[in-house]
MARDO-425831 format. One record per residue: residue number from 1; x, y, z of N, C-alpha, C, O in turn. Coordinates in steps of 0.1 Angstrom, whole numbers, plus 5000, padded with zeros to 4 digits. Atoms other than C-alpha are relative to their C-alpha. Example, Ala and Ser with C-alpha at 12.3 -4.5 7.8 and 13.67 -1.06 7.14 Angstrom:
<atoms>
    nr    n.x    n.y    n.z   ca.x   ca.y   ca.z    c.x    c.y    c.z    o.x    o.y    o.z
     1   5009   4988   5000   5123   4955   5078   5009   5012   5000   5019   5012   5007
     2   4991   4989   5000   5137   4989   5071   4992   5011   5008   4997   5022   5009
</atoms>
This chain:
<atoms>
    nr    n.x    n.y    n.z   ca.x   ca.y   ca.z    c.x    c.y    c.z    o.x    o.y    o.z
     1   5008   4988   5000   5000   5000   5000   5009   5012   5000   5018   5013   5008
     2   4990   4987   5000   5015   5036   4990   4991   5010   5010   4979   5010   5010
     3   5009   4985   4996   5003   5069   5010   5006   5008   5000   5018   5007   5003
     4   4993   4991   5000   5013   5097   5007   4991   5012   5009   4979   5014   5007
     5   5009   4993   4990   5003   5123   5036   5006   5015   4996   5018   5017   4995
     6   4990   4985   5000   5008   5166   5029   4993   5011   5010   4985   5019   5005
     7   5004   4989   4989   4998   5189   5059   5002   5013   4999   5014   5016   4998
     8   5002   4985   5004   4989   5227   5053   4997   5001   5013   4991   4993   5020
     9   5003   4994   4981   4989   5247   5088   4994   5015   4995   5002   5024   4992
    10   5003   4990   5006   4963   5274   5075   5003   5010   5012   5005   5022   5008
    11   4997   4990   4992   4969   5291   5109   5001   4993   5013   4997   4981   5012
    12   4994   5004   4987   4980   5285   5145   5009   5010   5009   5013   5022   5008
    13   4989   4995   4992   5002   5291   5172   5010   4994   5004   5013   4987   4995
    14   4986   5009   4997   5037   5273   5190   4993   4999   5012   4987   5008   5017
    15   5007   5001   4991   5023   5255   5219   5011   5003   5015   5011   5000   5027
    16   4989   4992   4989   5052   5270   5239   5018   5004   4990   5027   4998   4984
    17   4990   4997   5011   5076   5292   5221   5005   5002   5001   5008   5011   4994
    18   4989   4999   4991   5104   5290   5245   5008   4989   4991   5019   4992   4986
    19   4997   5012   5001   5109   5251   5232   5000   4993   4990   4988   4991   4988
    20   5004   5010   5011   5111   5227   5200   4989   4998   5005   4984   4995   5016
    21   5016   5003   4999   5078   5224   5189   4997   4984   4991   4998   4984   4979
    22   5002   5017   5001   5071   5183   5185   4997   5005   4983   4996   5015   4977
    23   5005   4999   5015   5063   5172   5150   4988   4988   5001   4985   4984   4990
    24   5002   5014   4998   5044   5141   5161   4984   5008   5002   4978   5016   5009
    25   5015   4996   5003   5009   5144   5147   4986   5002   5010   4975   5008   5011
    26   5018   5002   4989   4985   5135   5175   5008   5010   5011   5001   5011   5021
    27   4997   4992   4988   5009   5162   5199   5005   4997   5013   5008   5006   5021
    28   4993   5005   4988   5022   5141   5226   4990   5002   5008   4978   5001   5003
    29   5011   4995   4986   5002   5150   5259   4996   5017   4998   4988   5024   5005
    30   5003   4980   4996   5003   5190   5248   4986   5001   4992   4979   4994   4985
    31   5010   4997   4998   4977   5212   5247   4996   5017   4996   5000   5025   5005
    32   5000   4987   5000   4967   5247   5233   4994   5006   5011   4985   5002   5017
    33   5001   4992   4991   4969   5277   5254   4985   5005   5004   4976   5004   4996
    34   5017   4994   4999   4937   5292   5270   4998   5008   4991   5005   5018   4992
    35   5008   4991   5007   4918   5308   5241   5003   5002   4984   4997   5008   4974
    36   4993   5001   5017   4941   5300   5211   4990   4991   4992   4981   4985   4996
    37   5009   5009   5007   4927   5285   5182   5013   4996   4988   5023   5003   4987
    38   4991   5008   5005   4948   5262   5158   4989   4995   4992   4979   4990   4997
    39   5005   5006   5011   4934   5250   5120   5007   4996   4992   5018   5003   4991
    40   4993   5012   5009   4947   5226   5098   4995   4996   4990   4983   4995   4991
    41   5003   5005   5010   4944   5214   5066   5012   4986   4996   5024   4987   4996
    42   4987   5010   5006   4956   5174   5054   4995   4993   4991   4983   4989   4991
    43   5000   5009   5011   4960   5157   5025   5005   4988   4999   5017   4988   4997
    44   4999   5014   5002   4961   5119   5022   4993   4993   4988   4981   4991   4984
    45   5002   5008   5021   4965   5099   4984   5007   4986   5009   5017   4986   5016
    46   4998   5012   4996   4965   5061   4994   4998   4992   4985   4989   4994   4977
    47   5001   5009   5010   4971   5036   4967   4999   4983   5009   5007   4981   5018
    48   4998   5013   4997   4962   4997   4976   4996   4989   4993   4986   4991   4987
    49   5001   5005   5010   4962   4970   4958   5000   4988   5010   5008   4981   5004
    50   4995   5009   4988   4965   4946   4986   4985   4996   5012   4975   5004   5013
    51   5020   5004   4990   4933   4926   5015   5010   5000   5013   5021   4995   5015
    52   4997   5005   4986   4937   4929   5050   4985   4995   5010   4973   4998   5010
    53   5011   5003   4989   4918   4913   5078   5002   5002   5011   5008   4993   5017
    54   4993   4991   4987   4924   4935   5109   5013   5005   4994   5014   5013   4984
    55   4987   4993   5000   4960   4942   5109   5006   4987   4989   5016   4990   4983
    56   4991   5009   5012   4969   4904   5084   4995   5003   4986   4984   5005   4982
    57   5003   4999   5012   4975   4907   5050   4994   4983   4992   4999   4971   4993
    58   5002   5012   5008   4958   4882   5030   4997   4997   4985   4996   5008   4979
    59   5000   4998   5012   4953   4872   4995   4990   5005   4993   4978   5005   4998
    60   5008   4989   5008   4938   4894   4969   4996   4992   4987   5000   4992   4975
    61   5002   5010   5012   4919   4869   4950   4990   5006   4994   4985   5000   4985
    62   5013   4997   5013   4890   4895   4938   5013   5012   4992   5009   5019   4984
    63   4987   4994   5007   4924   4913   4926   4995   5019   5000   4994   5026   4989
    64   5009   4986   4995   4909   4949   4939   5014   5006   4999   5025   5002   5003
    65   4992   4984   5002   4928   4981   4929   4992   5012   5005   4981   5015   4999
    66   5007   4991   4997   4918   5010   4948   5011   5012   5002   5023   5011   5003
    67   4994   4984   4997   4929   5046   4953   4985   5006   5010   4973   5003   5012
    68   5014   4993   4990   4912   5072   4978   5009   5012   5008   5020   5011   5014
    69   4995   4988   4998   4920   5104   4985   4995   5007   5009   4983   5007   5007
    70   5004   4993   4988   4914   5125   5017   5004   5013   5003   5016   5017   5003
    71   4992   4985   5000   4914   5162   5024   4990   4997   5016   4980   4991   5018
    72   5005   5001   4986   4909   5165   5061   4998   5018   5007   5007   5026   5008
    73   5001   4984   4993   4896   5199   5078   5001   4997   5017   4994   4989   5024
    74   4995   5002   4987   4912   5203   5113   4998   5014   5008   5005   5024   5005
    75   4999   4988   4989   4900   5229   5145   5007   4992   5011   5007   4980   5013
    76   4995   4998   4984   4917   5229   5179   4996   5012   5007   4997   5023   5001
    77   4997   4984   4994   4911   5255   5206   5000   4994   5015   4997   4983   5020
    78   4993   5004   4986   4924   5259   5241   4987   5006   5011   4987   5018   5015
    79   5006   4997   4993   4896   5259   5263   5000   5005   5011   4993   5013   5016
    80   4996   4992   4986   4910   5266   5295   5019   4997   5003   5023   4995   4991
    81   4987   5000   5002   4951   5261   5305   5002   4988   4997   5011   4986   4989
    82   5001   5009   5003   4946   5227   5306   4988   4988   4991   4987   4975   4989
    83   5009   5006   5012   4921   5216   5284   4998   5009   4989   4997   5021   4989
    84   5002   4996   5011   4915   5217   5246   4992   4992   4995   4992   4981   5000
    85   5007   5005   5007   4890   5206   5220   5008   4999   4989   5016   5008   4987
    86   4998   4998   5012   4897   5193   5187   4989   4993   4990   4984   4982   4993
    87   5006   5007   5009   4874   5186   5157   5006   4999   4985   5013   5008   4979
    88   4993   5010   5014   4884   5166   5124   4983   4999   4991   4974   4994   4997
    89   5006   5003   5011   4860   5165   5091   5005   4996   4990   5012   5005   4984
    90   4996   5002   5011   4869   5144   5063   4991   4999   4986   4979   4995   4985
    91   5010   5004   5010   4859   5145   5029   5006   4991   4992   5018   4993   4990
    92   4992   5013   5002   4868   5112   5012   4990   5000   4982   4978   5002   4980
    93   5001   5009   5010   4871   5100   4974   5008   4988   4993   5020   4988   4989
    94   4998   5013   5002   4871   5066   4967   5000   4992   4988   4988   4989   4986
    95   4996   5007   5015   4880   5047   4934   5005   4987   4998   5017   4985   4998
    96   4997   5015   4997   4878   5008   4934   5000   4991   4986   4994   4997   4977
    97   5002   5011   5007   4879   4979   4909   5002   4988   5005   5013   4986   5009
    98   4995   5016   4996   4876   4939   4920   4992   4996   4989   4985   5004   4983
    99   5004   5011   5003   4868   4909   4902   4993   4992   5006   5000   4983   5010
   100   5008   5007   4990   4839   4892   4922   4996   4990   4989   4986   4993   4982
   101   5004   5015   5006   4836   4854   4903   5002   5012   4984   5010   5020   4983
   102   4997   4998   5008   4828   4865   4869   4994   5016   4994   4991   5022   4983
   103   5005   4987   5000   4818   4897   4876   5009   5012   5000   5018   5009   5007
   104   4988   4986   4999   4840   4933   4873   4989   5009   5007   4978   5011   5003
   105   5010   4995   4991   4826   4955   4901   5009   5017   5002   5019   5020   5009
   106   4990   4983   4999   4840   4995   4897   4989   5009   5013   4977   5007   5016
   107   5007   4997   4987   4832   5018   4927   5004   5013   4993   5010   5012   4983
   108   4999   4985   5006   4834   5063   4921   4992   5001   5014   4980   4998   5012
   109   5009   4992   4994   4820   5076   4954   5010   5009   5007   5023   5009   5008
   110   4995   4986   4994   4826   5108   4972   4993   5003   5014   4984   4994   5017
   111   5010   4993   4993   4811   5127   4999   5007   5001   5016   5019   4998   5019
   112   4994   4994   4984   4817   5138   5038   5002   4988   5005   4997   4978   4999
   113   5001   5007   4994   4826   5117   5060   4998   5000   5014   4990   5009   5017
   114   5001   5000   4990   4828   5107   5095   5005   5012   5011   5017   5012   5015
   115   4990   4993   4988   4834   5137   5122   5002   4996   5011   4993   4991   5018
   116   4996   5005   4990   4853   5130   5149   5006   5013   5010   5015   5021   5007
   117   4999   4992   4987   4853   5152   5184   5005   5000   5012   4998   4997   5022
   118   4995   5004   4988   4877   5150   5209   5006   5011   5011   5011   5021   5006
   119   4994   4993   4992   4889   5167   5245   5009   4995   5004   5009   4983   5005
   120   4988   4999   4992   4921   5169   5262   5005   5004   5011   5013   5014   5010
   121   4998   4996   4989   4928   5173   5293   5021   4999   5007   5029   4991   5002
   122   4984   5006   4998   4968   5175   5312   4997   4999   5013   4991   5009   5018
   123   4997   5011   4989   4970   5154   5342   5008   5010   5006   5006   5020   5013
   124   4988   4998   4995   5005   5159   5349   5008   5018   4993   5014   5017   4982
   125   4995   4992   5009   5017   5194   5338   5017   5001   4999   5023   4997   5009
   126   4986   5004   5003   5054   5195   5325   5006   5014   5016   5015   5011   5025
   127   4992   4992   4993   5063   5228   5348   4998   4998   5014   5003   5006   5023
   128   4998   5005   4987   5055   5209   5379   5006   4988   5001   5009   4985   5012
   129   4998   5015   5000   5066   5172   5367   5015   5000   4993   5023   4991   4994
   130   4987   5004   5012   5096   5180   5341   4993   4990   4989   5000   4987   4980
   131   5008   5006   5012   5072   5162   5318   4983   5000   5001   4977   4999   5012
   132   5012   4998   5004   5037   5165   5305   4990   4984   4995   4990   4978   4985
   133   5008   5012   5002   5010   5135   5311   4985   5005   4997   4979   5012   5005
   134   5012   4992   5001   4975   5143   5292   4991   4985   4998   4998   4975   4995
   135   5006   5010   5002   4942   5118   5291   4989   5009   4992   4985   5020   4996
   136   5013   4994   5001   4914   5126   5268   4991   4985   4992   4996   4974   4990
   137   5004   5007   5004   4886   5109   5252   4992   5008   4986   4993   5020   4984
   138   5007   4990   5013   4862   5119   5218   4989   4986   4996   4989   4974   4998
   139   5009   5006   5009   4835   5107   5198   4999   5003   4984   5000   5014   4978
   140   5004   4995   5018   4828   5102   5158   4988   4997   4999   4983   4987   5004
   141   5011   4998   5005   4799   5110   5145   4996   4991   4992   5006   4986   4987
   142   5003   5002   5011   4779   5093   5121   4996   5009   4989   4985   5005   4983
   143   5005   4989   5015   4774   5121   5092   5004   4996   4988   4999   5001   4979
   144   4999   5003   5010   4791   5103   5069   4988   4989   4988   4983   4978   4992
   145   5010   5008   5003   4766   5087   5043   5002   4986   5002   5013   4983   5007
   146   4996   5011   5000   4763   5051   5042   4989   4990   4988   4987   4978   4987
   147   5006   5010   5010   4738   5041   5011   5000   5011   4989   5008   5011   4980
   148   5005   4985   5010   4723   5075   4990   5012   4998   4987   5022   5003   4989
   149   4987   4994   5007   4747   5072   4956   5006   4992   5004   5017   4996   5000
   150   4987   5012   4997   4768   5039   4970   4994   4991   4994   4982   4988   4994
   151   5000   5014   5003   4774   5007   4951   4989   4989   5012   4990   4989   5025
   152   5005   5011   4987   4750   4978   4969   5006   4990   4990   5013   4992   4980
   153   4995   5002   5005   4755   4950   4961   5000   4991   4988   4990   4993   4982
   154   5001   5004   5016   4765   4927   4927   4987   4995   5001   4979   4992   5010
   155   5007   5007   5004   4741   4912   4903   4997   4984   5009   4991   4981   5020
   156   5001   5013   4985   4742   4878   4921   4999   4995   5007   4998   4983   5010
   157   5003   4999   4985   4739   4890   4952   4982   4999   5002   4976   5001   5012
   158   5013   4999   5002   4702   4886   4941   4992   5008   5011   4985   5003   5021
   159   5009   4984   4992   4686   4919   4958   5004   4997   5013   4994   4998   5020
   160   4997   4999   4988   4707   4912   4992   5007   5011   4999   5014   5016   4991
   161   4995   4987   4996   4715   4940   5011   5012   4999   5003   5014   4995   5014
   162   4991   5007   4996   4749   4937   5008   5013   5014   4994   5022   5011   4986
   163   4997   4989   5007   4764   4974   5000   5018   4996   5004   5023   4993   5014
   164   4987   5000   4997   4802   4971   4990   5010   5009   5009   5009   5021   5006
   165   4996   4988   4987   4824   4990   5021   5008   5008   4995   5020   5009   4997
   166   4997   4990   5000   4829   5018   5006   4995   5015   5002   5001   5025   4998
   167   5010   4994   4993   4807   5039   5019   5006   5013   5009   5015   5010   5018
   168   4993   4994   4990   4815   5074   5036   5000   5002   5011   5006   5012   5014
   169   5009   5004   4984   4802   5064   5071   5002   4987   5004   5003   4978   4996
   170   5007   5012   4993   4799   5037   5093   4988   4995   5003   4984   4984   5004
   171   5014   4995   4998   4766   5047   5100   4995   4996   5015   4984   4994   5020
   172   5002   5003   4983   4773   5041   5137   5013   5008   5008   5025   5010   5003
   173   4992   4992   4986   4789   5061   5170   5014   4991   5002   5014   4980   5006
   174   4988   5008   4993   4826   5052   5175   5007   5009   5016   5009   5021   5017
   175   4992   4992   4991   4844   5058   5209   5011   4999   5001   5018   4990   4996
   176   4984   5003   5003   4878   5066   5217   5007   5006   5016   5001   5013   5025
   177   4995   4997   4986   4901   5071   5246   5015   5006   4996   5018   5007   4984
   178   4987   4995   5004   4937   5086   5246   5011   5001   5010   5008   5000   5022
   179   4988   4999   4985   4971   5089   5266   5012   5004   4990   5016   4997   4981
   180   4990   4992   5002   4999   5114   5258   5013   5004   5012   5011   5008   5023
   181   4994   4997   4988   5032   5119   5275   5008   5008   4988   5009   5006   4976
   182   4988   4984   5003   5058   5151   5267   5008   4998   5009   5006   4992   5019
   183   4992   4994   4989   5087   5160   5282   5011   4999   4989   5013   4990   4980
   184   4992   4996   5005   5116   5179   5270   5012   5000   5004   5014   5005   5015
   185   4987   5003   4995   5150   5173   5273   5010   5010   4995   5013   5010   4983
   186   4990   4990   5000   5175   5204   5278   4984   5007   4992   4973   5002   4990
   187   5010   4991   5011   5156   5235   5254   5003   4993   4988   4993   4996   4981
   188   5000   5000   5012   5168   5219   5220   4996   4987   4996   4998   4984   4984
   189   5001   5013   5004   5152   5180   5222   4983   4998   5008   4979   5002   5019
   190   5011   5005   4997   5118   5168   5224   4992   4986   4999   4992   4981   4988
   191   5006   5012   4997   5101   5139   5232   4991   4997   5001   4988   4998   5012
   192   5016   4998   4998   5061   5131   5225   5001   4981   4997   5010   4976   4991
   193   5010   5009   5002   5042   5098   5225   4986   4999   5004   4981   5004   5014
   194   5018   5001   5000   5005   5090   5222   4997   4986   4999   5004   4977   4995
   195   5006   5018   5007   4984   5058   5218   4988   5006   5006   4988   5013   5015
   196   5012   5001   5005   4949   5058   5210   4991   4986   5000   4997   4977   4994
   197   5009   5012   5002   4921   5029   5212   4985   5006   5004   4980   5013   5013
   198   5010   4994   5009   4890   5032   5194   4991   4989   5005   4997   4979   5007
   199   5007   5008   5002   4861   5013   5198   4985   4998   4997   4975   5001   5004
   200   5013   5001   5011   4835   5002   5171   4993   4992   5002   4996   4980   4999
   201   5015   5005   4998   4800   4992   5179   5000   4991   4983   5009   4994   4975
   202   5005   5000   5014   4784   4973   5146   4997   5010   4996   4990   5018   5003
   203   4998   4991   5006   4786   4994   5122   4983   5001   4985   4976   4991   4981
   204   5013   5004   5010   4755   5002   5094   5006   4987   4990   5016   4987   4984
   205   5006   5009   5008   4745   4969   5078   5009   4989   5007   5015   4981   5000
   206   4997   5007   4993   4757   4950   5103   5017   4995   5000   5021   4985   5006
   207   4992   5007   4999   4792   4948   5095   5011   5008   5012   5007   5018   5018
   208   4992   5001   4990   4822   4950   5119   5016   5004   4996   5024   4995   4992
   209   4985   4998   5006   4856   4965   5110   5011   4999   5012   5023   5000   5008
   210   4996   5004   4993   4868   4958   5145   5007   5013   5005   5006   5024   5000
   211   4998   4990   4994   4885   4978   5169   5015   5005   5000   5023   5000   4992
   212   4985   4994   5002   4918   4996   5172   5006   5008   5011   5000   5016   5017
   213   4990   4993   4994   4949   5006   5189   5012   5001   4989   5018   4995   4980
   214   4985   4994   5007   4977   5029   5177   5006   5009   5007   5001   5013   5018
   215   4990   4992   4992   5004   5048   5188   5013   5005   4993   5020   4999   4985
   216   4989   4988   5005   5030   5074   5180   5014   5003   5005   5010   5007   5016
   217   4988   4995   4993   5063   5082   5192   5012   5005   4989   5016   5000   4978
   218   4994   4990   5012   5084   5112   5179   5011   5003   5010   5011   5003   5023
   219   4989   4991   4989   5120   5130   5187   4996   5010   4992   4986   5009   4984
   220   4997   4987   5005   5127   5166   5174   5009   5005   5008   5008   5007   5020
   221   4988   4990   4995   5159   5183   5179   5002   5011   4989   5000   5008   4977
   222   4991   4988   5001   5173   5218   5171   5012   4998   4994   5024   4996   4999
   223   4983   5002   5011   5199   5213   5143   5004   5021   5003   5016   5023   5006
   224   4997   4987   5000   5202   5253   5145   4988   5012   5004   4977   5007   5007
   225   5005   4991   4992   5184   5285   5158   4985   4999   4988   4973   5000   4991
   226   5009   5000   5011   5165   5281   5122   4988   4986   4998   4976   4985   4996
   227   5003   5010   5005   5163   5247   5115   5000   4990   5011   5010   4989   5019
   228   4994   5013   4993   5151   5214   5133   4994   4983   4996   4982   4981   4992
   229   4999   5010   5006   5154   5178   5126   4990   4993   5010   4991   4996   5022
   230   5009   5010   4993   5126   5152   5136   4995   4986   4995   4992   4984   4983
   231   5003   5012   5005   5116   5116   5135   4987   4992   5006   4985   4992   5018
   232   5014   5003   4994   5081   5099   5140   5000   4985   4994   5001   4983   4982
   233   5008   5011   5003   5072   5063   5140   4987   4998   5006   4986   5001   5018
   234   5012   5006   4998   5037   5051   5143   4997   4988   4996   5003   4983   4987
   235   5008   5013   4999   5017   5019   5147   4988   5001   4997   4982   5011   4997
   236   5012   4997   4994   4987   5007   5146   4990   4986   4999   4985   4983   4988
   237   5008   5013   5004   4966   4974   5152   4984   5000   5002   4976   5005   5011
   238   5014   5003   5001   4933   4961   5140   5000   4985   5007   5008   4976   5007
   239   5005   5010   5001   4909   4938   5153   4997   4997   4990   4995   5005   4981
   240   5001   5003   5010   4901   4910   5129   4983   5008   4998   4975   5013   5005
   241   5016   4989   5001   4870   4923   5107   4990   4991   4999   4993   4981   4993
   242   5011   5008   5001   4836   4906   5110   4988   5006   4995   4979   5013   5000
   243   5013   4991   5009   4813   4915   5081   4981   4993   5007   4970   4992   5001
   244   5015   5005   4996   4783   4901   5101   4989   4988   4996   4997   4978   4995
   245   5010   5007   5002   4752   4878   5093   4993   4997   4987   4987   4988   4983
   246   5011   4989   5008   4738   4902   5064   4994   4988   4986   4984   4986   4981
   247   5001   5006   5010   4748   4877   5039   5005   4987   5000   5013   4984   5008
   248   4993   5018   4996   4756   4836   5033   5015   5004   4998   5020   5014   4994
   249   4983   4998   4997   4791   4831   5038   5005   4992   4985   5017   4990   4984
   250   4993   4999   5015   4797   4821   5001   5004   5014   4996   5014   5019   4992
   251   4997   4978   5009   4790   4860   4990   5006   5005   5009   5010   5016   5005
   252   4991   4999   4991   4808   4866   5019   5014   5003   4995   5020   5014   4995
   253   4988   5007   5001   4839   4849   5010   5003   5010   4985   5014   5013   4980
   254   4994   4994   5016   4839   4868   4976   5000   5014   5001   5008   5019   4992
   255   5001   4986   5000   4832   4905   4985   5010   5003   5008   5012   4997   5019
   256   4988   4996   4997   4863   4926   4989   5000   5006   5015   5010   5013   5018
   257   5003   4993   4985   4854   4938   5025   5015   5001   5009   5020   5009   5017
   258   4985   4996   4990   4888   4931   5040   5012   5013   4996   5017   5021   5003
   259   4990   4985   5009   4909   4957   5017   4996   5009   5010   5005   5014   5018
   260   5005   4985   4995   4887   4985   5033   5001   4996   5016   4996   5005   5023
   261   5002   4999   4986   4891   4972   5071   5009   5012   5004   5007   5018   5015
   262   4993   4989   4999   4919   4998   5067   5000   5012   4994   5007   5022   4996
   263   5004   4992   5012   4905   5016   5041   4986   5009   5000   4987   5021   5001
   264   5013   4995   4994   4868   5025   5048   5002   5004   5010   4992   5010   5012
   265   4999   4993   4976   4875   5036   5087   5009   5014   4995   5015   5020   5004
   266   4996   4990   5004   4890   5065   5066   4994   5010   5011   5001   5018   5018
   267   5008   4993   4994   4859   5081   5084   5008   5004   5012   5008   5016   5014
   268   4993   5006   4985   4880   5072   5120   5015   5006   5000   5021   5015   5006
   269   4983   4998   4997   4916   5066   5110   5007   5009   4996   5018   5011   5000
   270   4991   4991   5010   4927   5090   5089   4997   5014   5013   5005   5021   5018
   271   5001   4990   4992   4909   5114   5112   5008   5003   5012   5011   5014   5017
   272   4991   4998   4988   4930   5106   5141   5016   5003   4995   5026   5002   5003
   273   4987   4996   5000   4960   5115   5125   5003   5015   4999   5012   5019   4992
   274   5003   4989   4995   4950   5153   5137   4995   5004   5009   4995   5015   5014
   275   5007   4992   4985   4930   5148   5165   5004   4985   5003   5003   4979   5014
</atoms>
């Protein structure tokens, strides 16, 4: 799978501008100032060609080529010294092709997706601890569509409700939890990690994309008064996915549903890589 991620900072602030400012997407434990506000703009181009079931890859026997493109609109603001809000809207398009038996099945949808609403709180503040411990939690919305204008599914599926997952919704409430730690080392080195777990109810039409944990961990140092150098790895594991009841487990077995267990939760995942 390719992605390519490009982040526009339409406006903001330095969440302390004494200090290297993290580069590590979800922020470590920090938190904007009382009253600041902080907007974002990201762009995510995903190529996959490839099935997963939770976090395993498995074989790609309806031979699915997809692309899907994400522009993500990002608020933050600092509600009080230690708490902030952030909200995430994505708008997602989606471009598929499989092979289901002897069928060719092309997908074209667009439209809003899932928003996702989260607070922040800091625990531990860094100027009493030497480091910064924050807990928050959020919710996503269902606003993303999930039928209007979407693929259902093939001929053969003989009029079962069996809509292919690509859909800009879940068409169900996901919740989420969070845990951030900071702390900076000397003024020229910083240190953030996060981890995140998510967890998804059945989802519209009974299917199941399973639940999730991920996590972040970033340096940033001060190459010069101008310039500074940083490095971010992230994770992130799925439960396996359980498309439900809806349909016999023949047409099951042939509809591409695993590809998108990482793919469809665009609504979710993609969003948490801002809030």
């Amino acid at each position: 799978m390719k992605k390519i991620v490009i982040t526009s900072l339409v406006g903001g602030v330095l969440l302390q501008a004494q200090v290297v400012p993290g580069i590590n997407s979800k922020g470590g434990a920090m938190t904007l100032p009382d009253g600041k506000l902080k907007m974002g703009i990201k762009y995510i181009h995903m190529k996959r060609d490839c099935m997963f079931d939770g976090s395993k890859e498995v074989i790609n026997q309806q031979n699915l080529d997809a692309t899907v493109n994400v522009t993500i609109l990002a608020l933050r603001y600092g509600v009080s010294k230690n708490f902030d809000i952030r909200v995430a809207l994505p708008y997602k398009q989606i471009d598929a092709t499989a092979q289901l038996g002897p069928n060719s099945v092309a997908i074209d949808n667009k439209g809003i997706g899932d928003m996702v609403v989260m607070g922040r709180y800091v625990v531990l503040p860094m100027s009493e601890y030497g480091y910064q411990l924050s807990v928050g939690a959020g919710v996503k919305f269902p606003t993303g569509s999930t039928d209007n204008g979407f693929k259902k599914a093939p001929p053969f599926a003989q009029n079962t409700n069996t809509p292919l997952p690509t859909q800009m919704g879940t068409g169900e409430y996901e919740y989420k939890a969070e845990l951030g730690i900071s702390k900076l080392i000397n003024e020229d080195m910083r240190v953030d990690f996060h981890t995140m777990y998510t967890y998804r109810p059945k989802a519209e039409y009974n299917y199941d994309f399973g639940n999730e944990l991920s996590y972040d961990l970033s340096f940033t140092t001060a190459v010069t008064d101008k310039i500074n150098l940083g490095i971010e790895y992230n994770g992130k594991y799925n439960s396996d996915t359980d498309m439900g009841d809806d349909t016999n487990p023949m047409l099951r077995s042939k509809l591409p549903f695993k590809a998108f267990s990482g793919a469809v939760k665009l609504n979710s995942n993609i969003s948490n890589n801002l809030v």
